[in-house]
N, C-alpha and C positions, 0 to 999 in steps of 0.2 A: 295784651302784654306778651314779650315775646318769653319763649323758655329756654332754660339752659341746663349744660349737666356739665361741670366744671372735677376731673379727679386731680388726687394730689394738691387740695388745698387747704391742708391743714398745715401749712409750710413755704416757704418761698414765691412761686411764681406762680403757683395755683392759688394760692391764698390770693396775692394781690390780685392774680387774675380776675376771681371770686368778688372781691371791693368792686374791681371796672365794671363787672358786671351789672352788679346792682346797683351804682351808680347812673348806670345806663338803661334803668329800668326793666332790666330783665327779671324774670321769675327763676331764680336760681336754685339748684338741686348740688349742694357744694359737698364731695364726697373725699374721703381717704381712709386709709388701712387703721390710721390712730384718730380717734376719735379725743384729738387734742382741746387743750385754750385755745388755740386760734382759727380751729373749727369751730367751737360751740360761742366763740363773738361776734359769727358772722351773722347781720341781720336777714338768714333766709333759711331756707330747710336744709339737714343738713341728713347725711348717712355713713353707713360704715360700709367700706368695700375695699377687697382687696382683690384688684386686678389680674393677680395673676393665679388665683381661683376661680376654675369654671364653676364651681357650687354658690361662688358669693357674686358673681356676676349674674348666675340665673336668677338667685333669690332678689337681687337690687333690681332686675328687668321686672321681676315681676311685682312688687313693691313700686315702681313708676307708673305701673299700669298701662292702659292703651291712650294717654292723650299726646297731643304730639309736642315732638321735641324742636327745636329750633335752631341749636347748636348744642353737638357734641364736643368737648375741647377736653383731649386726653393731655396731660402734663403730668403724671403723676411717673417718676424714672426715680432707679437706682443705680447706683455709680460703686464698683467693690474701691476700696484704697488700693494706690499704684501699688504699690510692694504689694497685691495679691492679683493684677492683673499684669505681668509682664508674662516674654514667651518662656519664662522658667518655673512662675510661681501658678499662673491660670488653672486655673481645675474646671472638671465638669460642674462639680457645684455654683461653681460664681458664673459660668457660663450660662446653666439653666434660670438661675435666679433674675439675673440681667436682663434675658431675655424675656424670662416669664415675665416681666413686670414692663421692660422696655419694648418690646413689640409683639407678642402675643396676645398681654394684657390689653391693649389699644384694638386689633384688631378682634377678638373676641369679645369684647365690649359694643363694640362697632356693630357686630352682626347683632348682638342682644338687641341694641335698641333701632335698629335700620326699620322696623316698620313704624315706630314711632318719629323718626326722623322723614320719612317718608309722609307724611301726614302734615308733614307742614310746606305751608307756599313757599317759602326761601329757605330750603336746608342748608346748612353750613358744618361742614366740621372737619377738626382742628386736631393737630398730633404735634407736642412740644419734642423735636429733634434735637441734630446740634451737627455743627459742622463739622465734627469730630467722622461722622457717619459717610462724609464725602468722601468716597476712592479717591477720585481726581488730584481732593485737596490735602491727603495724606500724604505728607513729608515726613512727620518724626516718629512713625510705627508705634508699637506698645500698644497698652489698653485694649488688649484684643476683646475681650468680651463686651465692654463698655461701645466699642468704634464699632463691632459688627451688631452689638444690637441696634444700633442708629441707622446701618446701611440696612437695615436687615426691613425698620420699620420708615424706612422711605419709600425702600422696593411697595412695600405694603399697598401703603397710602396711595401709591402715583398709579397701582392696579385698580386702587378703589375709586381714584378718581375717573380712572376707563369705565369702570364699570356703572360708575352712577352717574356718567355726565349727562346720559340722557334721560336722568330721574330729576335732573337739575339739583342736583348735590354739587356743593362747592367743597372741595377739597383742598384744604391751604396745610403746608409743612412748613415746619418756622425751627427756625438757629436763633434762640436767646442771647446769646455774644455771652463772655461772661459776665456771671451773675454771683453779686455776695448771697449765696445762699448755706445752706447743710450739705448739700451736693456734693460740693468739692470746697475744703474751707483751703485751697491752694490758690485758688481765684481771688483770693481777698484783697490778694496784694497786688495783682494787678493793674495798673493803671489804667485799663479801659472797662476794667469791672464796676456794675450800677448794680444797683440795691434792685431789690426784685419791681417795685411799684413804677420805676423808669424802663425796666424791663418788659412789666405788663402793658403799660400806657404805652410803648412803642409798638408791641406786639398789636395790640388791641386794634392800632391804627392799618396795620398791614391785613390783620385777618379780614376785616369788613370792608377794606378796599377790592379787594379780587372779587371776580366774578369766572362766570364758566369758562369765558376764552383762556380764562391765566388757570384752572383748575388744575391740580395734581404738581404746580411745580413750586422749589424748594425758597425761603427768602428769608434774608436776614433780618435782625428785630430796624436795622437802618432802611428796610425795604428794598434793597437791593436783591436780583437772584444771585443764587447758590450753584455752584454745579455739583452732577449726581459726582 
């Protein structure tokens, strides 16, 4: 049975991500900061972690122990409200926080468990982006803290896929389109916004499609790539 370690799914797109999983026979380790209802319904093991603690990522590494892992899928982000991230209102607070949780947390987790990911025949793992993080696709500014910690945690990921392509690690970054989630409840109204569980099942589709050739580059939940 394969393994998984699923954050941020006490909620939105980790949650449903979490159902795909298990549906799909994985051995699931479904993690988040709140140890909510819709963590403790999932039918699989579940923990508390808050990514953007190096003290509570060491203790969860060490609590998995040494068997191996199969897929790592980071989703677990935090977004401040627009009236606190424009270039007037931004502080270093919402700055650190963004980031500790949106791309630090991802890649410090990542190093926790790399020898356990390393120990399995087909490594895969997964960092929930968003196209917000694109320079390229950046037309309407704002969200400074929110847009740089996405570019911040692409830069990341597309090193780590350099770095592991010859461990045979599959590195997939994924743009969820928007999603009715807690996120952003501005999304809601949206016309091309889907409930998290159409968001998972598309993702789903694109992360186990790739292989090492397509490794480290960006794609949206329709499968299509992203530019950096």
């Amino acid at each position: 049975m394969p393994v998984a370690v699923v954050t941020g799914a006490n909620s939105g797109i980790g949650y449903a991500f979490a159902q795909v999983l298990i549906r799909e026979g994985y051995d699931v380790t479904a993690v988040d900061i709140n140890i909510g209802d819709k963590l403790k319904s999932l039918q699989c093991k579940t923990a508390q972690l808050d990514v953007s603690s190096p003290e509570s990522i060491a203790a969860f590494a060490a609590s998995y122990g040494e068997g191996p892992l199969d897929l790592l899928l980071n989703v677990a982000g935090v977004m401040a409200p627009h009236a606190d991230d424009t270039l007037s209102t931004v502080s270093l607070s919402t700055l650190t926080k963004t980031f500790g949780v949106n791309t630090f947390g991802p890649l410090l987790l990542t190093q926790a468990l790399l020898p356990n990911l390393l120990k399995s025949e087909s490594p895969r793992l997964g960092v929930m982006s968003s196209r917000v993080g694109s320079i390229a696709d950046n037309s309407t500014g704002g969200s400074y803290a929110y847009r740089a910690s996405k570019a911040a945690v692409n830069s990341v990921f597309k090193s780590l896929a350099v770095d592991l392509k010859d461990k045979g690690v599959v590195v997939v970054i994924m743009h969820p389109g928007y999603v009715k989630t807690g996120l952003d409840s501005g999304t809601w109204e949206l016309k091309d916004a889907v409930l998290p569980e159409e968001a998972a099942e598309k993702l789903w589709g694109v992360l186990v499609s790739k292989g090492l050739e397509e490794t480290g580059r960006f794609w949206h939940r329709e499968g299509f790539e992203l530019e950096w």
